[in-house]
Structures are given as structure tokens and as C-alpha cells.
C-alpha distance (Angstrom), angle and dihedral (degrees) to the residues before:
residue distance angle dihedral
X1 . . .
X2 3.62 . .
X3 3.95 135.5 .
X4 3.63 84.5 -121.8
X5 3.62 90.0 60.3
X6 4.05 101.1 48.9
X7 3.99 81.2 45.0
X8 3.67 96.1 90.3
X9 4.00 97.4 44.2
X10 3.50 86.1 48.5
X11 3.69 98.3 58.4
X12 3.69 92.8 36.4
X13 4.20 85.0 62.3
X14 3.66 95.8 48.1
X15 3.86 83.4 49.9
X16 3.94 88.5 56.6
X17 4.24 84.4 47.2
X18 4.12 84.5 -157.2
X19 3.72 99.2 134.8
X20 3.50 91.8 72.3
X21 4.08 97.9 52.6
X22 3.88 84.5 40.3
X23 4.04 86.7 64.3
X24 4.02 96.1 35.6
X25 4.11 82.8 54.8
X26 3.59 94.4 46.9
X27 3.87 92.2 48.2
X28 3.56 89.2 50.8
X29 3.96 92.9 48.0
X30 4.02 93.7 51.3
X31 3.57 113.7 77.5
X32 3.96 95.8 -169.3
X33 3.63 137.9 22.2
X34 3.71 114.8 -53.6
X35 3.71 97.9 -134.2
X36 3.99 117.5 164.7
X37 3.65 123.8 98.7
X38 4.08 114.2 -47.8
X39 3.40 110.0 -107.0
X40 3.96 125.0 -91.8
X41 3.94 94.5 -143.6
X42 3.94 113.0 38.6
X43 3.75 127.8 -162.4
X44 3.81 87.7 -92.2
X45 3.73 100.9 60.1
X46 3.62 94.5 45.4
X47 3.46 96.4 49.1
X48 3.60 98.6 50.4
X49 3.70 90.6 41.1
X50 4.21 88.4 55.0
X51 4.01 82.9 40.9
X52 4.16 88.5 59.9
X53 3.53 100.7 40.3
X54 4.55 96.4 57.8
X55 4.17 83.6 41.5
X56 4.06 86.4 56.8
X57 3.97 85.2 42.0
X58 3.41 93.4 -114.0
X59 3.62 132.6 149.9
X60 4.25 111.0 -92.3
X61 3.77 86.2 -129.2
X62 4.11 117.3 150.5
X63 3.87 94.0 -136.7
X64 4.36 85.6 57.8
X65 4.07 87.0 50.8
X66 3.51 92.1 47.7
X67 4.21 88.7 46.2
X68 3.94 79.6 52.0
X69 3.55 103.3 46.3
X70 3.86 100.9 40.7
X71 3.90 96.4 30.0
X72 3.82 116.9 24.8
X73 3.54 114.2 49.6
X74 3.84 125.9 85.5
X75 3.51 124.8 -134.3
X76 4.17 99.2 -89.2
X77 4.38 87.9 45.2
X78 4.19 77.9 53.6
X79 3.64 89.7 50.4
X80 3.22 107.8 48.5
X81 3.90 101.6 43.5
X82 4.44 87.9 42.4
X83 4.34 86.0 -121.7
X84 3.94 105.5 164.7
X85 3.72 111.0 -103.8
X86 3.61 119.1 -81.0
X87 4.18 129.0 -93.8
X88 3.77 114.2 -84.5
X89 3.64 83.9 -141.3
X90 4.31 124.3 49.9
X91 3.76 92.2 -168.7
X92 3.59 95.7 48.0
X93 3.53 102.3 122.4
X94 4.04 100.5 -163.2
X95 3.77 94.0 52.6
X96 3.50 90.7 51.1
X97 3.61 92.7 45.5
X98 4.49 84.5 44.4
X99 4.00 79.3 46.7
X100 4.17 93.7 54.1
X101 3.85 96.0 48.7
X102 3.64 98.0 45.5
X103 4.05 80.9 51.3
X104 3.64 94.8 48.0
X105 4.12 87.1 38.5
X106 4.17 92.0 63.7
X107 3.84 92.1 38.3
X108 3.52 84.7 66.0
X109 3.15 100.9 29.8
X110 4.09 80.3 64.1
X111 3.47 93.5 41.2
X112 3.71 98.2 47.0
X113 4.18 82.9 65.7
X114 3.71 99.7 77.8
X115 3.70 107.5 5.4
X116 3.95 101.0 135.1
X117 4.31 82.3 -158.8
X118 3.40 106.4 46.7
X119 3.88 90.9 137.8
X120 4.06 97.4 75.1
X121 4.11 125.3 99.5
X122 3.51 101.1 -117.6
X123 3.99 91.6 -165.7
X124 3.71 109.1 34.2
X125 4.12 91.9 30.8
X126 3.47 131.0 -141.8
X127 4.11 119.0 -70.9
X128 4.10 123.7 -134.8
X129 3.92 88.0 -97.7
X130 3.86 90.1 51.9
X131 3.57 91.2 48.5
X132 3.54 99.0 51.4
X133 4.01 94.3 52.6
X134 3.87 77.9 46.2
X135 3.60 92.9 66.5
X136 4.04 102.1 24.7
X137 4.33 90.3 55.0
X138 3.57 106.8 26.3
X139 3.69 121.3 145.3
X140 3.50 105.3 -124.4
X141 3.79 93.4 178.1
X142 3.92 96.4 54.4
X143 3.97 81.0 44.6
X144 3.93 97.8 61.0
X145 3.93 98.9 39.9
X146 3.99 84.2 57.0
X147 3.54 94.0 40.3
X148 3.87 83.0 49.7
X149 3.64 85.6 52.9
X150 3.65 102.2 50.8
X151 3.78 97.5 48.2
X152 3.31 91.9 56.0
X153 3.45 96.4 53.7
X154 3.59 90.8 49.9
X155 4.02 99.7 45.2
X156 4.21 90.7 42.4
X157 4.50 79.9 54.7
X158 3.97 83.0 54.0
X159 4.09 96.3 46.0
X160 3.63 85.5 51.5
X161 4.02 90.7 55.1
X162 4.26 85.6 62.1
X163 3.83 91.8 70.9
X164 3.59 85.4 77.0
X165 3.83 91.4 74.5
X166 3.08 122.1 85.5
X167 4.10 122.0 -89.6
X168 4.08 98.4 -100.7
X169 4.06 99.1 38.8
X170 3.75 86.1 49.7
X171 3.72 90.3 51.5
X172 4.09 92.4 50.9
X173 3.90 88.1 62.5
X174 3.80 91.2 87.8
X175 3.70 80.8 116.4
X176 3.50 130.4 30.2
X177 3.90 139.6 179.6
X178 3.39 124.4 -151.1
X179 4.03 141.5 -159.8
X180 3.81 115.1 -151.8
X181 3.88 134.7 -155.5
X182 3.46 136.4 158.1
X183 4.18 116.9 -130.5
X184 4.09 128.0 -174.9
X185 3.71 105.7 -102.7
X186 4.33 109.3 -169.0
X187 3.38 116.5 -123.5
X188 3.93 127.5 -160.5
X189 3.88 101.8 -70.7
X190 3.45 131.5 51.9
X191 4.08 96.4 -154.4
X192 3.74 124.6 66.9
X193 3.73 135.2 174.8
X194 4.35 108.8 -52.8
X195 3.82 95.5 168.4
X196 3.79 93.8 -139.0
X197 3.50 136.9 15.5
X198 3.37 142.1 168.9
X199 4.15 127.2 -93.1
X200 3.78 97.4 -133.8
X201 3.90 90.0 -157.8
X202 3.93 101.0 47.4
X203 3.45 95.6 30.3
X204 4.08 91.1 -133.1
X205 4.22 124.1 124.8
X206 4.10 110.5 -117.3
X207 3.47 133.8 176.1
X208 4.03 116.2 -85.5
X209 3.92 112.9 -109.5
X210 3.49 145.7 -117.0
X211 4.52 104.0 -36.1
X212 3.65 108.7 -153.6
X213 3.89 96.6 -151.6
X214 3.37 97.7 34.7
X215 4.07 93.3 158.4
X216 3.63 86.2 77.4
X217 3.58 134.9 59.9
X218 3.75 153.0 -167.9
X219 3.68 108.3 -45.7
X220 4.37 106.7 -154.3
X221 4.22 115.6 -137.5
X222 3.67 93.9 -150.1
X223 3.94 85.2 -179.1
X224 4.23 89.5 71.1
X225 3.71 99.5 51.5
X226 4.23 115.9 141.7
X227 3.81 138.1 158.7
X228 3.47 114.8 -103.0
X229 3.50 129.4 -142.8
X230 3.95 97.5 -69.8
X231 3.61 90.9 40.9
X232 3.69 106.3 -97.7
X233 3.56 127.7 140.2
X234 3.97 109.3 -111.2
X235 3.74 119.5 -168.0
X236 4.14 116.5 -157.7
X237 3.75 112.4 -127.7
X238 3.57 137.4 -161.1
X239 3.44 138.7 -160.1
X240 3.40 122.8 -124.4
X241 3.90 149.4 57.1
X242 3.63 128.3 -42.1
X243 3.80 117.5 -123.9
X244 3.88 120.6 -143.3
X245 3.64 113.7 -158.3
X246 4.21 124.7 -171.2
X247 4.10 92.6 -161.7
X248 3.95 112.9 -171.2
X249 3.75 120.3 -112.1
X250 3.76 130.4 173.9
X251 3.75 128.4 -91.8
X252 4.23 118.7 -92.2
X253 3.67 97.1 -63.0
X254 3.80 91.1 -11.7
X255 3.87 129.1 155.2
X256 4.13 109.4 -84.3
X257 3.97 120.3 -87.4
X258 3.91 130.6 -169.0
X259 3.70 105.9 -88.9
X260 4.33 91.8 -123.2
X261 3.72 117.9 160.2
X262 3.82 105.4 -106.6
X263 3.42 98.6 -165.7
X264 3.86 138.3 -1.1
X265 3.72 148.5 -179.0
X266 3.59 142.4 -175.0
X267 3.97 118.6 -137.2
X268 4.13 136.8 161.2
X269 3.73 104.7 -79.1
X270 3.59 121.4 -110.6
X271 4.25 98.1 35.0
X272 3.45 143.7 85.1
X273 3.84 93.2 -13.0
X274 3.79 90.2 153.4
X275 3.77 95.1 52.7
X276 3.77 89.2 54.8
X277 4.10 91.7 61.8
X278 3.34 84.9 40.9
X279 3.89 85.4 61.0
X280 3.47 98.6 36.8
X281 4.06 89.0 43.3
X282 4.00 85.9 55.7
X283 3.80 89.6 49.6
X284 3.52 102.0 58.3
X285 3.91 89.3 50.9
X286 4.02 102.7 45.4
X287 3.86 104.8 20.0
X288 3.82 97.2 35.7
X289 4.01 96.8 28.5
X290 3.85 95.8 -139.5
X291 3.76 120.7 144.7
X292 4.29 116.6 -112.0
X293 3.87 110.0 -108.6
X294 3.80 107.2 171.9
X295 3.78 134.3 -53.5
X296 3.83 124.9 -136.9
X297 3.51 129.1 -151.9
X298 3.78 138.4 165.2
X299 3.81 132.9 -107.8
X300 3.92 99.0 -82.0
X301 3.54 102.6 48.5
X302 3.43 120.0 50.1
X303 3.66 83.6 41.9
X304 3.74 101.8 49.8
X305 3.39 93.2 59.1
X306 3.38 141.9 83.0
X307 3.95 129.6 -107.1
X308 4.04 93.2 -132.5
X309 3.68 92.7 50.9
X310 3.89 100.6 38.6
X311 3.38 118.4 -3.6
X312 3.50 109.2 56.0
X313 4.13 89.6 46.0
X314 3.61 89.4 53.5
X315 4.00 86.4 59.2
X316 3.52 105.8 39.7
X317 3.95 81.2 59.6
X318 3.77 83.4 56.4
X319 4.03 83.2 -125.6
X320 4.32 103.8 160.0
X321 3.69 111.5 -129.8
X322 3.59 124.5 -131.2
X323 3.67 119.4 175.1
X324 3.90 144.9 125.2
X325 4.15 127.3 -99.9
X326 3.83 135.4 -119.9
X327 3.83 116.6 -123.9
X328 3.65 88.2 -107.4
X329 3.73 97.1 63.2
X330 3.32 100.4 51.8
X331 4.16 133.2 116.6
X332 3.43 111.6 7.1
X333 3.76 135.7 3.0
X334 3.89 116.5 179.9
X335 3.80 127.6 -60.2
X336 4.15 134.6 -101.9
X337 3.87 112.9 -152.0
X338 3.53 91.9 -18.4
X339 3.82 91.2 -53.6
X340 4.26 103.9 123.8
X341 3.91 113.8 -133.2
X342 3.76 98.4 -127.5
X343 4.09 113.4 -177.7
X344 3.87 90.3 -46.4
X345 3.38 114.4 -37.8
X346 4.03 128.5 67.1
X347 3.77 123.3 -117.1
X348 4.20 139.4 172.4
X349 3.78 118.8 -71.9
X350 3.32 88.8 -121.9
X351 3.93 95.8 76.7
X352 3.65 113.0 127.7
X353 3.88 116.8 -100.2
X354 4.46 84.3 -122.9
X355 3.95 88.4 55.3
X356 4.02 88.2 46.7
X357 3.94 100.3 55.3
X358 3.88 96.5 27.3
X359 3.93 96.8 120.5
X360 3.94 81.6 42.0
X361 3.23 90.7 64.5
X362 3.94 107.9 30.7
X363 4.05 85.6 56.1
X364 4.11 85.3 50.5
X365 3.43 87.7 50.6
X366 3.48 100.8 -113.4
X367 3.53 101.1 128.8
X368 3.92 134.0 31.0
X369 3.38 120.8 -113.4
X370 4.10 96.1 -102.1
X371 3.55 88.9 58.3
X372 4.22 94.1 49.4
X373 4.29 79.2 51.2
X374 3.70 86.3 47.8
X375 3.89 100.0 50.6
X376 3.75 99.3 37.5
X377 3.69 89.3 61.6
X378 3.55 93.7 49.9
X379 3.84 82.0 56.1
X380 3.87 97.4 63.8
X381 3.67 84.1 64.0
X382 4.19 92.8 64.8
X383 3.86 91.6 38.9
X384 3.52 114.6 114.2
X385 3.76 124.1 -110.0
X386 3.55 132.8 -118.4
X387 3.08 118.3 -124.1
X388 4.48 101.0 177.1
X389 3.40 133.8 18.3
X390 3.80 106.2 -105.7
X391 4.01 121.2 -78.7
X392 4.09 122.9 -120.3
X393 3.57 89.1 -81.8
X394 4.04 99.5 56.0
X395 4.06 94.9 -105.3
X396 3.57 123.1 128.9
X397 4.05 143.5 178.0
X398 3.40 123.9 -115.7
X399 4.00 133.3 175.9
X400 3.21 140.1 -163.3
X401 3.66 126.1 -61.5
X402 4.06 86.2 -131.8
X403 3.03 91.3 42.4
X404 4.64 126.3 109.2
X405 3.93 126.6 -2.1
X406 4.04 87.0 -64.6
X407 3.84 91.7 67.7
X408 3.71 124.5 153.8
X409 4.07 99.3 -174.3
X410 3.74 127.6 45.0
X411 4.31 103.1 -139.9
X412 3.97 125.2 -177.3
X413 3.73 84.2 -135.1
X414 4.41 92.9 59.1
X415 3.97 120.8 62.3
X416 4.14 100.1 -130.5
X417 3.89 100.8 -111.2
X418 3.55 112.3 -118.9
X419 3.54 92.3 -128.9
X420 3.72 86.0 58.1
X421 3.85 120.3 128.5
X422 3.77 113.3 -106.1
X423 4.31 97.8 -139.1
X424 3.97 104.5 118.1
X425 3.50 111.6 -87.3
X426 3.57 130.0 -159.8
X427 3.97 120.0 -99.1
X428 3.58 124.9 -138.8
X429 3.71 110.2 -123.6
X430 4.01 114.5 -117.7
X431 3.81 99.1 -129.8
X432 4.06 81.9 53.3
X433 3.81 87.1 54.8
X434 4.21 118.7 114.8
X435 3.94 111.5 -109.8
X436 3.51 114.5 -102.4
X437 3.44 99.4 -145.2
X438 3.05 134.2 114.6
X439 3.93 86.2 0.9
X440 4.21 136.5 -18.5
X441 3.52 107.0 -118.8
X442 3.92 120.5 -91.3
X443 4.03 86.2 -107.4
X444 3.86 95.6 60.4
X445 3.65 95.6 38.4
X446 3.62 105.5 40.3
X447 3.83 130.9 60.5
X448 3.77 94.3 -115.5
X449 3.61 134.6 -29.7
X450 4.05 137.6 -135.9
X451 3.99 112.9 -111.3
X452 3.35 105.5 -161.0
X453 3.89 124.6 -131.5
X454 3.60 102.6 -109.2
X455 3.51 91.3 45.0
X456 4.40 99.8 116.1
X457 3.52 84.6 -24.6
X458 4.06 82.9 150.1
X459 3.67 89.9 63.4
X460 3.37 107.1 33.9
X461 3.51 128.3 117.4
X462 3.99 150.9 165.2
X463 3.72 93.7 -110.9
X464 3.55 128.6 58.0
X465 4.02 101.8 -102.4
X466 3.79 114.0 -114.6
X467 3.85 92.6 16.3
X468 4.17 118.2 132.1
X469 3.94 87.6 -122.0
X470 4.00 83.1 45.2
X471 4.04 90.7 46.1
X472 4.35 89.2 35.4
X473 3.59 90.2 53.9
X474 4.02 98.9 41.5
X475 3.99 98.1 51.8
X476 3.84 95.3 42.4
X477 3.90 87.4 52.3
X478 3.64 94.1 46.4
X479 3.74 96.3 47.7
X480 4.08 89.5 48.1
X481 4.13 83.4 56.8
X482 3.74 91.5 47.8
X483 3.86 98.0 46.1
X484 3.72 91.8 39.1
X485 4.26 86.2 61.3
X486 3.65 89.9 41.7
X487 4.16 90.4 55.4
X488 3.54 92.2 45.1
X489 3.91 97.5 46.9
X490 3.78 93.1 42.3
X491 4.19 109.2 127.4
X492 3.35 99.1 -138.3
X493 3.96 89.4 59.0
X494 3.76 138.5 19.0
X495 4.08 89.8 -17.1
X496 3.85 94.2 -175.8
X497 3.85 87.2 171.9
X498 3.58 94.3 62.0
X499 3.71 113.3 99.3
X500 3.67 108.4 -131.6
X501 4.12 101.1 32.7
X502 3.72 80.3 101.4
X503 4.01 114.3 45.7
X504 3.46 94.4 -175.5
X505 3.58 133.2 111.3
X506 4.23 130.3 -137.4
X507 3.67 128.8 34.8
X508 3.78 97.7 -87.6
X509 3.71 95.2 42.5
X510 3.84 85.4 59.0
X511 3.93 106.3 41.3
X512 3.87 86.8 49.8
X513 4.19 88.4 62.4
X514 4.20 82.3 36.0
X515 3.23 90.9 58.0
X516 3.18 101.7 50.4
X517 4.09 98.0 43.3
X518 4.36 80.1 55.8
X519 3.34 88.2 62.3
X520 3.96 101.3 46.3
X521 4.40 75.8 49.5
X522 3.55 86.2 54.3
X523 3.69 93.4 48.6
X524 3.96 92.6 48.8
X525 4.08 90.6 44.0
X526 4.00 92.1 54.8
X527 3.98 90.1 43.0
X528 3.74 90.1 54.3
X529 3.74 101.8 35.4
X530 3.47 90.4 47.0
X531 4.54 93.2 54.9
X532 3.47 87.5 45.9
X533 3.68 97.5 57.4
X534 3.79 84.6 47.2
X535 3.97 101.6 53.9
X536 3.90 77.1 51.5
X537 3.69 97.5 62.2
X538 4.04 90.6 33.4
X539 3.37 104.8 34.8
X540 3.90 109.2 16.4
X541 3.73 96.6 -120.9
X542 3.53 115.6 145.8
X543 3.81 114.0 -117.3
X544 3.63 102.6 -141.1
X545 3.75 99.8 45.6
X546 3.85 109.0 18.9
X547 3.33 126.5 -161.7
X548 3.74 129.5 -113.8
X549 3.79 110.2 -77.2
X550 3.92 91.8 -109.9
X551 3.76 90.8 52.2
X552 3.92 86.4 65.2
X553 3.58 114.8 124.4
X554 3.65 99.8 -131.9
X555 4.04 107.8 -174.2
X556 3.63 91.5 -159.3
X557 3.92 93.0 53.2
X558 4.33 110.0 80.5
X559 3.76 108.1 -147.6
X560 3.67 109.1 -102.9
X561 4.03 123.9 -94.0
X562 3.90 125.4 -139.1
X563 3.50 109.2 -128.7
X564 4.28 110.4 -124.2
X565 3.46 98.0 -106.6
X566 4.20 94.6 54.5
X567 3.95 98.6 125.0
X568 4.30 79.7 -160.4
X569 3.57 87.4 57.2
X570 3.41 100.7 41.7
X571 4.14 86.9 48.6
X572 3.90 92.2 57.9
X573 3.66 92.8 45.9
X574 3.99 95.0 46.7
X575 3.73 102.7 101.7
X576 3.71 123.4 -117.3
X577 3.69 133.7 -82.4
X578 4.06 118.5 -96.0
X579 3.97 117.0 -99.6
X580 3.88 103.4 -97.7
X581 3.89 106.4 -99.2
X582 4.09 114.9 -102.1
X583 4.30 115.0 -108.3
């Protein structure tokens, strides 16, 4: 192997700039003088080396980095990354064994620097006993500062992987949106904690054994549920750690991007899933210095969790939400100042009871899917209007919809302004109308009204729920999040949901190699997004569903001519028979 060929992972390292916050940290971590022999592989080498490997699509195993290191690289590669000099003998089995350990010593060594668990027996496991002190005395703030640590190794890895775009799509992400989902990534053990099972040779129940990993846990695929024989519902588990992925998706209606992962994390499956966005959210805006756009998420999370933990985080980054509803959260929820909370958003009392329920009744099938189109347009016409951009806490003021000489809605309650325009309007029927006794409410009697930030803050989003533009933008950020996992777990490349691409053991151990397979992903999603957005401009292909290669329109290719004498031709150009006269 060349130095031409280690150039590129070298530059894409000094792009990430992590070397020097993985020395600060280990400075900070060692509370004398380090002493001992310097080490034979430094953070460098073995980066680079891991870094070459997932860009050749191999597997990010330590025995291929020590091949590398000891076996590969000619004497200039050798010079410029400092690696000792190679053995005098390839089938000495000592120095390669001499070569493994010094490997596996700086992996650690790297790992060791922001692994929140660094207290766990990776090769004996930990027993019940040992996991239970785990849990009732662990040191949650040592946890977060390395947890802090190790995501932003990874995500500075991933904002390296962007200098492979070119120079004026890398300056348009200024702002970004993002769609989030959490995946099972395998770890290094198959078997976690089961409390008891069964001894299939004495029959009797016993305690499960030492777990290896025991900071993770089972992680439940909902998608493979099925009865069993006596008619209970099993759910397959897994067990591993659950991957959280910040994939990039274009603005509302915005000009296409490469679906990369912006940001990840790695977590125990089945807990504070919300307050890891709300990290990796927070990352992309103070560590990264990029501007919030919207987030998308499906169905189950935004509404499984709660406003303290998610919600409210999510707006005081002034991220836009933009997300799908439960059953149970649909039509209306309560009222502010006489404004009704309808499915996010607040609107006049005086919308009609048909524009209330109308998702109610398109997902009972009452109504086609025109007519849902139909009515939640005519909704946008009872919404109420903002009047300010929200304060530093999140409120903001609205006013009526018939309401000033920019009104929307004619009401018997408002006096038309004379400034009004004079396009038809739609008129709010009077059976809809608000009772006027004992009082009109404070949105048809004042001149606007302050709705305050909590108010359906579960439900509200930046689109207009139900809308096309709502529905347009929803589906193509979900499918980017699905097709981004099914890249990145393909086989024949990365394959991060193959157990065993990753024979390392402990959460920290794995999201380092992660990280770095996400940003070979990266690499490969730029390289092809980028082709296909040239055979558009050359050759007219469209690059989300190209054509068959012989459908290409190739400029330099003249379309081929029938010679005269071609009875086919001469067939096709014969005109057609007469219409057979009428009786």
C-alpha cells in the first residue's frame, strides 16, 4: 500500500481535528506522569488504518489493522504516518502475535478515553450481584461527561465525511432538517441478562450468568410480533444497543440533498430515546454551528413522549416539528381564550363540526381521500393568525381569522375593515357561531390574544397537519430514514446490522468502529448522490428513479436509421387500413 493511498484517510482525520481533544482528555484523565514505554501504535496510525479498511469495504476488525500496519504498507506509507518498520519475517508468528497486542493495546488505549463503563470485565462478564451494585451506585456524572466525550468523537468523524461534497452544496447546509429514528445496532455478544432459565440437562430453573455488556439490554422488534401456539402474543428480542441516527433531508419543498447521517449516538435500548435527540439536536446547533430547520419523526415517538423531556427542548432550539398523530389525539383538544386546540394548531370557534372531525372520519373511512384534501384546506381559512413571532419563552399572539383589513373569514361577530380586500371570502355559518352569553370569547372580542407555549405543544407542528405539503413532506422524510438504514446495513458494504462486523465488546468500543463505518456511508452516499445529479444534467435521467441504461440519452449517440430496403421499416411506415364502410 502506497502513501497515495493512506493520503485520503489522512486528510479526512485532520478534517475531524479529534486527535487533539483525544490528548487534552487523556491529560485531564491522568493524575500523574504517564511514564512507561511510549506506545508503538499511536492514535494516528490506528485510526487511519481503521479509516482504510471501511473505504476498501472491509470488515473494521483489529486482526485486518494489524495485517495493515505490520504487513501492507511500503516504506514511504511507513514514513509518512511514523509506523515502526515492518517484520523481517511475514510468517513469524510471535511478531505477529507482538503486532496484535500492541493493536489491541492503542484501541483501548483510545477507547479507554471516553468510555462512560470502563469498570466492567469484558471477558469473564459481570455476575447478577455485580450488576445490581451496577445499577444501585452508578456514577451518573462520570457517565455523561464520557458519554459527552464519545459523541463527539463520533459526530466530529461524520462532519469530516461532508468534505466530500462539493464546495457550493456544502456551503447551502447553513441550515439543515433532519428525520430521526432509532435502529438495533449488534453489539459483541449475542446473550444478555434473562433472569432465569432453564438447565436443559437437570431440568431445574437457575439464575443466568455472568453478561459481558451488561450496560445494554434487550432491544424489542415490535415489527416481528406473532401468536404462538397457545395464543399469546410473542415479541422477538435482541440484544444489543440501539442506534440513533439524525439523517439529512431537504428543506419544505427544498432542492434534494444526500440523505448522510448528521449526527448519531448509541444508547441502551428501551430508555431515554428522546433525551438522546435532544442531545444530538443540541449538537448540531452549538458544536457544529448549523441553524435548526425541522425534525421528523414517526407516529410513536414524538407522541410517546413527554413535553418536559422532549418537547419543550426541541422548541427552545427553535427546531420545527413535523410528525404524524395517534388516533387518540385527534380532533379537538381543549380551548385557550376561546381559541379551540385542533390537532396542533388553534383556530375560531366558529369552525364547522365536518372541518373538526375530518381526519376522524377519513381514518374511519368515511370519506375518500379527495374530500380529506378538500376539507383541510377549507380549514386554513378558520385558523388563527399570527400576529408575532414567538417571545423567549415560546408564547405567541394570535387574532382572529376575521379579524383587521388582512382578514380571511367574514364573521357576524367582526365589522369587515374597510381596508379589507374585496376577493370572496368565506362566511362563518351562524349556527357555528360562539354563544354570546354570558361572555364572547376573548378571541372574538379582543384584538388578538396570547397562546401560551405549552398550550398543544404535543401536537404542534410547522406544517398544517393533514395538508398535501404536510403529507408530501412527511413520506419523503420517512422513506429517506428508511433507505438511509437499508444503505448502511447492506452486506455487501458497511452491514452495521450484521453481528460480528464489529468484534468488540461495550458500548463505546462499538460506536467508535460505528462511527467510523457512518462515515465511509457518508462517503459512498455523497459519491452516488452526487453522479446521479450529473447524468441528470448530462443525460436527462432522473436521479431518484433512473432509467434503464439503454434508455440513457446519450448526446453523443445519433438515433439509429433504417436502411430503405428494411421490410420492418417499411411495415411501420405503411399507412393504415381504411375504417370498414357502414351498411
Amino acid at each position: 500500500m502506497t502513501a497515495e493511498t493512506i493520503r485520503e484517510p489522512l486528510e479526512l482525520l485532520e478534517a475531524a481535528g479529534v486527535i487533539p481533544f483525544i490528548e487534552e482528555w487523556r491529560a485531564e484523565d491522568r493524575s500523574t506522569h504517564p511514564g512507561g514505554r511510549p506506545a508503538a501504535i499511536l492514535d494516528t496510525h490506528l485510526l487511519v488504518a481503521l479509516l482504510v479498511l471501511v473505504l476498501e469495504n472491509a470488515p473494521p476488525h483489529l486482526t485486518l489493522v494489524r495485517d495493515l500496519l505490520a504487513y501492507r504498507l511500503d516504506d514511504d506509507a511507513r514514513g509518512m504516518l511514523g509506523v515502526p518498520a515492518a517484520p523481517r519475517d511475514h510468517e513469524d508468528p510471535v511478531a505477529a502475535k507482538n503486532w496484535y497486542n500492541n493493536v489491541c493495546a492503542a484501541y483501548h488505549r483510545l477507547v479507554n478515553v471516553m468510555d462512560p463503563f470502563p469498570q466492567f470485565n469484558r471477558r469473564e462478564g459481570t455476575n447478577l450481584q455485580g450488576r445490581i451494585e451496577f445499577r444501585l451506585y452508578r456514577d451518573h456524572e462520570f457517565e455523561a461527561t464520557m458519554k459527552s466525550r464519545l459523541d463527539f468523537f463520533s459526530n466530529r468523524l461524520l462532519e469530516a465525511s461532508l468534505s466530500a461534497m462539493p464546495r457550493e452544496m456544502r456551503r447551502g447546509l447553513k441550515k439543515i432538517s433532519i428525520t430521526h429514528d432509532q435502529s438495533f445496532i449488534p453489539t459483541g455478544t449475542k446473550r444478555g441478562w434473562r433472569g432465569k432459565v432453564t438447565d436443559r440437562r437437570t431440568r431445574t430453573d437457575k439464575w443466568n450468568g455472568a453478561v459481558v455488556e451488561p450496560e445494554l439490554y434487550h432491544f424489542v422488534h415490535s415489527a416481528g410480533a406473532r401468536l404462538d401456539e397457545d395464543g399469546k402474543l410473542r415479541t422477538p428480542m435482541s440484544w444489543g444497543a440501539a442506534g440513533n441516527f439524525a439523517v439529512l433531508v431537504p428543506e419544505v419543498d427544498g432542492d434534494p440533498v444526500p440523505h448522510v447521517v448528521m449526527a448519531f449516538s448509541l444508547s441502551e435500548p428501551l430508555k431515554d430515546s428522546d433525551l438522546e435527540l435532544v442531545g444530538l439536536l443540541q449538537g448540531l446547533i452549538t458544536d457544529r454551528g448549523y441553524s435548526p430547520g425541522h425534525v421528523t419523526g414517526d407516529r410513536e415517538f414524538f407522541a410517546g413522549s413527554t413535553i418536559d423531556r422532549l418537547h419543550r427542548a426541541v422548541r427552545q432550539m427553535r427546531w420545527g416539528v413535523v410528525t404524524d398523530l395517534k388516533d387518540d389525539q385527534l380532533g379537538v383538544r381543549g380551548s385557550v381564550k376561546g381559541a379551540i386546540l385542533l390537532e396542533g394548531a388553534p383556530y375560531s370557534p366558529g369552525i364547522p363540526a365536518h372541518l373538526r372531525n375530518a381526519t376522524i372520519d377519513f381514518r374511519a373511512g368515511r370519506i375518500d381521500e379527495e374530500t380529506y384534501f378538500r376539507l383541510i384546506d377549507a380549514r386554513s381559512f378558520y385558523r388563527a393568525r399570527a400576529k408575532e413571532s414567538p417571545n423567549a419563552d415560546g408564547a405567541q399572539v394570535h387574532m382572529c381569522p376575521a379579524y383587521g383589513q388582512n382578514a380571511i373569514l367574514l364573521c357576524e361577530i367582526r365589522a369587515i375593515h374597510p381596508q379589507s380586500s374585496k376577493k370572496a371570502k368565506r362566511a362563518v355559518h351562524e349556527t357555528d357561531l360562539p354563544p354570546a352569553e354570558p361572555i364572547l370569547p376573548a378571541i372574538c372580542r379582543q384584538t388578538s390574544v396570547t397562546i401560551p407555549a405549552d398550550a398543544d405543544l404535543k401536537r404542534a407542528q410547522l406544517l398544517q397537519f393533514g395538508s398535501r405539503q404536510w403529507l408530501r413532506t412527511y413520506r419523503n422524510d420517512r422513506n429517506a430514514s428508511e433507505r438511509f438504514h437499508s444503505i448502511i446495513k447492506d452486506p455487501a458494504h458497511e452491514g452495521v446490522g450484521t453481528r460480528g462486523i464489529r468484534r468488540v465488546r461495550g458500548l463505546a468500543a462499538n460506536q467508535v468502529l460505528l462511527a467510523i463505518q457512518l462515515l465511509a456511508a457518508n462517503i459512498r452516499i455523497i459519491t452516488r448522490f452526487v453522479r446521479k445529479m450529473h447524468l441528470k444534467l448530462v443525460y436527462s435521467v432522473d436521479p431518484i428513479r433512473p432509467k434503464h441504461y439503454s434508455s440513457y440519452g446519450r448526446p453523443y449517440m445519433k438515433p439509429r436509421q433504417a436502411p430503405d430496403d428494411d421490410p420492418e421499416q417499411k411495415r411501420l411506415d405503411r399507412p393504415p387500413p381504411p375504417p370498414p364502410e357502414a351498411e
